[in-house]
ZAVO-379930 format. One record per residue (C-alpha): chain; x, y, z; residue number from 1. Coordinates in Angstrom, 3 decimals, decimal comma. Example, Ala and Ser with C-alpha at 12.3 -4.5 7.8 and 13.67 -1.06 7.14 Angstrom:
2
<site 'A'; <12,300; -4,500; 7,800>; 1>
<site 'A'; <13,670; -1,060; 7,140>; 2>
END
This chain:
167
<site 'A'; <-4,106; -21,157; 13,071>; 1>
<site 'A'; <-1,537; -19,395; 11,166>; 2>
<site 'A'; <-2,115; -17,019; 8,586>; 3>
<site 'A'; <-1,171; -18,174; 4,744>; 4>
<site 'A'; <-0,606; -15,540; 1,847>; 5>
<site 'A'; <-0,100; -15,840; -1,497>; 6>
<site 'A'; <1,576; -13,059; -3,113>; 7>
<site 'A'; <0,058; -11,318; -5,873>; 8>
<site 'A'; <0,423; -8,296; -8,081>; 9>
<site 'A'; <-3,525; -6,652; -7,598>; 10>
<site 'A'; <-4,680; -4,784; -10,555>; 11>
<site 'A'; <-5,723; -1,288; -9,251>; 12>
<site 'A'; <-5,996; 0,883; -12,588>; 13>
<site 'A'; <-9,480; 2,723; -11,628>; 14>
<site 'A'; <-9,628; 1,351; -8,400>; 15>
<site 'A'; <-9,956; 4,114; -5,677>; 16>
<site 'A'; <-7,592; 3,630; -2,290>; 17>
<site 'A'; <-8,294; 5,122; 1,198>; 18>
<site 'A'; <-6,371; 5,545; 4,363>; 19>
<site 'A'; <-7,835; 6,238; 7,363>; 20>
<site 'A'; <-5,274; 7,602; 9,441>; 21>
<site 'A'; <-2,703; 10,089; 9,179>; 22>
<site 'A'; <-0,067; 9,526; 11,757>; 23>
<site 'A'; <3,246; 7,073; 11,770>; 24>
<site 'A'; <1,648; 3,551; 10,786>; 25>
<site 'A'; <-0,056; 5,603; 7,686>; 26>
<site 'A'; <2,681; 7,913; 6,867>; 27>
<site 'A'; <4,930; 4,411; 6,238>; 28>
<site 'A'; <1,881; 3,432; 3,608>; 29>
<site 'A'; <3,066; 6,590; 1,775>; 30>
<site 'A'; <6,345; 5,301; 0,776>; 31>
<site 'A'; <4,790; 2,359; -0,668>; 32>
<site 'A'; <1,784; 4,050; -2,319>; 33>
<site 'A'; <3,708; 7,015; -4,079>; 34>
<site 'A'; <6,039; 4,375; -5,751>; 35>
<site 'A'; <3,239; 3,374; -7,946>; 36>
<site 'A'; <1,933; 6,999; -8,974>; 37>
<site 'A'; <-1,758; 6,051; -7,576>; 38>
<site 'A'; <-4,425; 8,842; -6,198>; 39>
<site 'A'; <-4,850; 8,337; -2,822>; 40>
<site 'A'; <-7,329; 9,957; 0,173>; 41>
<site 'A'; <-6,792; 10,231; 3,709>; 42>
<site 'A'; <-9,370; 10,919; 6,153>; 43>
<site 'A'; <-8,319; 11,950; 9,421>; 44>
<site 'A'; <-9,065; 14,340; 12,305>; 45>
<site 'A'; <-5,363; 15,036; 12,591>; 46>
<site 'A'; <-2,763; 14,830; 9,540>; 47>
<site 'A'; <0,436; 14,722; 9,886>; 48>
<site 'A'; <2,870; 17,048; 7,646>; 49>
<site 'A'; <4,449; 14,218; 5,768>; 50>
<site 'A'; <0,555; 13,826; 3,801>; 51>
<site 'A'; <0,390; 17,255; 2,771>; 52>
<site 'A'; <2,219; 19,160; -0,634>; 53>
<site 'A'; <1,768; 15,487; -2,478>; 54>
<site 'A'; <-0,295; 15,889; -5,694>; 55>
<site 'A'; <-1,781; 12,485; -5,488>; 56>
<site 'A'; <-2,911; 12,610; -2,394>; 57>
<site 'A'; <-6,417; 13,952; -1,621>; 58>
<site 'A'; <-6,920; 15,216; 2,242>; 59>
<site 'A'; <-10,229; 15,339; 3,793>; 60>
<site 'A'; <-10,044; 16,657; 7,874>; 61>
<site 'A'; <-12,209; 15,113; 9,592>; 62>
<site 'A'; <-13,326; 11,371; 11,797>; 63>
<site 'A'; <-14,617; 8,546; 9,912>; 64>
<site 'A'; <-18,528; 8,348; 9,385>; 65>
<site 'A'; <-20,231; 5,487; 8,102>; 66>
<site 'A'; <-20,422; 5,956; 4,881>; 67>
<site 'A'; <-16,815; 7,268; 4,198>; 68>
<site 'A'; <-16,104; 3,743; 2,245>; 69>
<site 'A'; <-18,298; 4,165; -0,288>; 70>
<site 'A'; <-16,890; 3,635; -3,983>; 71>
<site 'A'; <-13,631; 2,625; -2,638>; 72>
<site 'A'; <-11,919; -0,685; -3,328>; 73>
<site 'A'; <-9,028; -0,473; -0,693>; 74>
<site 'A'; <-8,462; 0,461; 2,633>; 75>
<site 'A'; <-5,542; 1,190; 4,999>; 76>
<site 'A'; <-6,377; 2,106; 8,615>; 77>
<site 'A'; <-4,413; 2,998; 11,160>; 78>
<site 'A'; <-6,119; 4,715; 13,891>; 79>
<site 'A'; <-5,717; 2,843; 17,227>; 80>
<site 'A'; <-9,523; 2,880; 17,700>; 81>
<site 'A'; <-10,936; -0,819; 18,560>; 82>
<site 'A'; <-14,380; 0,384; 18,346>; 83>
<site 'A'; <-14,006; 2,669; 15,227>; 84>
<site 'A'; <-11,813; -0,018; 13,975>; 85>
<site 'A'; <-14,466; -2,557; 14,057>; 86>
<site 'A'; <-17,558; -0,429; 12,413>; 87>
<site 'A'; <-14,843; 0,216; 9,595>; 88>
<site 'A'; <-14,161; -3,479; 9,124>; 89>
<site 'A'; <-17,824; -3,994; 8,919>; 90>
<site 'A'; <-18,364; -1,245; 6,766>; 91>
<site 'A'; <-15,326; -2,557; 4,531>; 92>
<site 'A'; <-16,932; -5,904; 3,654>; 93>
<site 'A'; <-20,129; -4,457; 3,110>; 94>
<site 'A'; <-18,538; -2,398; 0,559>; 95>
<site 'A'; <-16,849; -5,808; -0,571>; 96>
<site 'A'; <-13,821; -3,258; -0,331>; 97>
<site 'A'; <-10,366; -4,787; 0,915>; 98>
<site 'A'; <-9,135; -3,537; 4,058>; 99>
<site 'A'; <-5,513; -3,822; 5,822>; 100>
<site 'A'; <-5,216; -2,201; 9,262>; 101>
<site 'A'; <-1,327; -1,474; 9,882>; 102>
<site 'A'; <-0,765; -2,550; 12,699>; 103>
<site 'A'; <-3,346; -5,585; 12,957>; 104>
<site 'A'; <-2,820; -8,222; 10,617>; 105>
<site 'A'; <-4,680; -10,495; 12,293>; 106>
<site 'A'; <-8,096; -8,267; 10,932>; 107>
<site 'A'; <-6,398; -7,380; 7,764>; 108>
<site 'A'; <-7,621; -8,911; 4,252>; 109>
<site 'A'; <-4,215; -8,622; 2,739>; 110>
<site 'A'; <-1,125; -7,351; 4,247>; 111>
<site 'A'; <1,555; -5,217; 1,946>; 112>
<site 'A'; <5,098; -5,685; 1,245>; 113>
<site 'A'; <7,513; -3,223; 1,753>; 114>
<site 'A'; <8,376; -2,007; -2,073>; 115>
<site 'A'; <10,610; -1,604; -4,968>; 116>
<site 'A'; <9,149; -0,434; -7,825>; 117>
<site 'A'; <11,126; 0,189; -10,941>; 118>
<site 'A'; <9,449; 1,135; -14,690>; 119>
<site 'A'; <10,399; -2,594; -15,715>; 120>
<site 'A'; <9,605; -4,700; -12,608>; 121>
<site 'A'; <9,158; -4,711; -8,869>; 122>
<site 'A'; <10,688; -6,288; -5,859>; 123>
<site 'A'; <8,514; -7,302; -3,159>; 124>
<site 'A'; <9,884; -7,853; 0,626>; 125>
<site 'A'; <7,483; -9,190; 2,914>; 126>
<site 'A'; <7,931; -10,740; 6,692>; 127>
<site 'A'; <4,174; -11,926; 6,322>; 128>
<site 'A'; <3,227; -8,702; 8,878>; 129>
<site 'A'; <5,364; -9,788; 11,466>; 130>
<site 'A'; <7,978; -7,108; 11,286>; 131>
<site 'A'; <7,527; -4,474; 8,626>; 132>
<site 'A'; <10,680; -2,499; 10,283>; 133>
<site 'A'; <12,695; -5,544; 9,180>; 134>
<site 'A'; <11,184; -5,672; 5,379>; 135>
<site 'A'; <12,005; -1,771; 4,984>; 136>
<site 'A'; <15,303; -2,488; 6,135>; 137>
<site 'A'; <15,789; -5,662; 3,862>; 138>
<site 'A'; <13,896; -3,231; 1,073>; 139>
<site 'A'; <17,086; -0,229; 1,791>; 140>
<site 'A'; <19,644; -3,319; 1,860>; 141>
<site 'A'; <18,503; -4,597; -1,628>; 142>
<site 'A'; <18,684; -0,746; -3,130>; 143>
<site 'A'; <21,937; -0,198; -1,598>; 144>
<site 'A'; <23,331; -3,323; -2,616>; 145>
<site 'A'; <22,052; -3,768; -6,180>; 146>
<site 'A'; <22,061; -1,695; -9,328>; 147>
<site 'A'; <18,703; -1,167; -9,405>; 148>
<site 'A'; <18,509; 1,458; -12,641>; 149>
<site 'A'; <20,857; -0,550; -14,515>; 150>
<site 'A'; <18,975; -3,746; -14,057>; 151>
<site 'A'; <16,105; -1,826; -14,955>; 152>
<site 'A'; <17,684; -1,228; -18,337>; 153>
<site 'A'; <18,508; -4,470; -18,972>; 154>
<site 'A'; <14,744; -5,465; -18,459>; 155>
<site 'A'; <13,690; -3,436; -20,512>; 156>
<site 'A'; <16,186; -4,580; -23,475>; 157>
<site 'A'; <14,932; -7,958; -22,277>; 158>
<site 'A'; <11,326; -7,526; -22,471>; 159>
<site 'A'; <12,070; -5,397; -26,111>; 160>
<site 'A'; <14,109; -8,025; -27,796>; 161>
<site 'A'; <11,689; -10,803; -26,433>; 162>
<site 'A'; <8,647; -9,090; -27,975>; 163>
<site 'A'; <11,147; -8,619; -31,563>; 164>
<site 'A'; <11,716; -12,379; -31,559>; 165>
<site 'A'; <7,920; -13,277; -30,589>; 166>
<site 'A'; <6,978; -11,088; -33,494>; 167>
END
């Protein structure tokens, strides 16, 4: 059976996010993550460079233990650990948390898009998990191609005069 999804925007003020993970698959979550000015923390034995000297990102060194999940609502792994990978998913819906593993949409709850995020709106690129290389490179096609600030502008002159005439 093939997978369906139905694109939504996920309301995550006071939600806390987790990776699990800190090499290539996770780094690429980064990108995505720091575009919407969100806390973040990564457990992982070994982090790579990219995670450290970020502000909103809190690092804790170590494996996963059962337990780790606790009070979060999100989680990204990417750790290339069936076993480990399985206890987490069980762990995860415990926790009623949602999970995405990188790599494995197939286990995933949701899957992410690669990202545009503006002050006034967001663009959303998604190949349904199939080939995230080819969403970032349809995400760096958009930005080079449009004029992204300047239609952010005129969203925002848009949204201002709509709320003068609903007023």
């Amino acid at each position: 059976m093939q997978e369906k999804y139905l694109p939504i925007l996920l309301n995550i003020t006071n939600k806390k996010i987790l990776i699990i993970g800190a090499g290539k698959a996770c780094r690429e979550k980064l990108w995505s993550l720091g575009q919407i000015d969100v806390e973040v923390t990564v457990i992982a034995p070994e982090i790579h460079e990219d995670f450290y000297n970020k502000s909103w990102i809190h690092l804790i060194k170590k494996k996963y233990q059962k337990g780790d999940l606790q009070g979060y609502s999100i989680v990204y792994v990417g750790i290339n650990n069936p076993e480990i990978e399985n206890e987490i998913r069980r762990d995860a819906h415990e926790q009623n948390a949602l999970i995405n593993f990188v790599d494995k949409r197939e286990f995933s709850d949701f899957i992410s898009p690669s990202v545009i995020q503006r002050e006034n709106f967001s663009i959303f690129v998604s190949t349904f998990g199939k080939g995230p290389g080819a969403a970032k490179n349809i995400r760096k096609e958009i930005e080079k191609n449009l004029e992204l600030d300047r239609l952010d502008i005129e969203t925002k002159k848009f949204i201002l005069n709509r709320k003068i005439t609903n007023s």
